[in-house]
N, C-alpha and C positions, 0 to 999 in steps of 0.2 A: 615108120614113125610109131611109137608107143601112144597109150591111153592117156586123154589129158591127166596131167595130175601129177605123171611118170617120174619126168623132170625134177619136181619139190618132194618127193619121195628119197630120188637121188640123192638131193644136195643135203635132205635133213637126215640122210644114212653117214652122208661123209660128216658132218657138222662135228660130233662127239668127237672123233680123233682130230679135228683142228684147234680145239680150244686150247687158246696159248695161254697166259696167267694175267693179263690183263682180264681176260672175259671171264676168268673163275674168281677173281677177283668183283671185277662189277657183279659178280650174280650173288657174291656173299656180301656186298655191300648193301643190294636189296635183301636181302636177308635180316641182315642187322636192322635198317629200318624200320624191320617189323617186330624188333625185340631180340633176346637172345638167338644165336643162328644156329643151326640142326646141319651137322655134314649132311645125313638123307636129303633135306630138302633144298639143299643149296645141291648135292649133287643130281636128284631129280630134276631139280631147275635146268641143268646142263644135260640131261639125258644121258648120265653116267649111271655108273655105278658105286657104289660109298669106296670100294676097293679101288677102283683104275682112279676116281678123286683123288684120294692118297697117292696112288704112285705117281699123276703126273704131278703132283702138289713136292712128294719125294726127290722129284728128276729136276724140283728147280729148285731144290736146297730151303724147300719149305713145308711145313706141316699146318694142316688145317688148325689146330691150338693156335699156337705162333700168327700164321695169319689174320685168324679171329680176333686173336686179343689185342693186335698193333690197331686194326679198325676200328674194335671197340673202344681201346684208348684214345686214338685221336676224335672219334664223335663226343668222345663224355668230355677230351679237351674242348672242342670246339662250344659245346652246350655249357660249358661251367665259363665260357668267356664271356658267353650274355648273363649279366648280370642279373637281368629282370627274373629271372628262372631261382629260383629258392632250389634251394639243391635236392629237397623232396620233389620238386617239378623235374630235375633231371634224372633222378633215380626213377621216375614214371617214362619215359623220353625211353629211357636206354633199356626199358623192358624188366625193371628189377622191382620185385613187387614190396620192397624195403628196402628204405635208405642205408641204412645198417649194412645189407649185402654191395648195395652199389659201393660205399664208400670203402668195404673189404676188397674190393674186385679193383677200384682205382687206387687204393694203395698197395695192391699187387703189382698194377699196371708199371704206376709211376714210382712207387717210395712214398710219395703224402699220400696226405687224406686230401678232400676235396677242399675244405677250408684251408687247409695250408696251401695251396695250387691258387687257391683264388688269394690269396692274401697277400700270393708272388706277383701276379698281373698287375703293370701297371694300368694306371687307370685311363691312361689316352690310346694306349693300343688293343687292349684286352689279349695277350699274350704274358707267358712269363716273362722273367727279365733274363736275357742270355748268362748271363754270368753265374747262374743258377742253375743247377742240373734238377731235371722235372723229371 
């Protein structure tokens, strides 16, 4: 029988080579959270390395950019459907320290700007209208 402890040493040596893409996923989702997300620190989060991040991120037909910016797009969707929020509130929300870049970064995401995106929402669901490409 090894030294207590032995055991969670074990399982957090194997952990790094199990992360499938959900879990690099939720760890850049807390990332985002906290503002623009940093491959280091999202793959610190996961006890990688920024390289083996990339390749398993590679091995599933996805790149940390690409990834980044579908999350960051659907949070700045979700934050531009509540209305209450002045879009200078959401450009503060998604980590951008000016509106001006927020609304560069969501008309990269999407095609519009933010007021166009909101101008599409109807008013009972807070969603665009489908028949609209966002």
């Amino acid at each position: 029988m090894g030294a207590p402890g032995d055991g969670y040493r074990r399982i957090g040596a194997l952990a790094p080579k199990t992360h499938c893409p959900e879990t690099i996923r939720s760890a850049l989702e807390m990332e985002i959270l906290a503002g623009y997300p940093a491959i280091d620190r999202v793959a610190d989060r996961l006890g990688l390395t920024r390289r083996t991040l990339q390749r398993r991120l590679e091995r599933n037909g996805a790149t940390f950019t690409t990834l980044a910016d579908a999350l960051l797009r659907h949070r700045a969707e979700l934050l531009l459907g509540d209305l209450a929020l002045d879009i200078g509130m959401v450009s503060d929300a998604m980590g951008y320290s000016d509106p001006a870049h927020f609304s560069r970064a969501f008309r990269r995401w999407t095609g519009w700007s933010p007021s166009q995106f909101r101008a599409a929402l109807p008013a009972s669901r807070g969603e665009p209208h489908r028949d609209q490409a966002v």
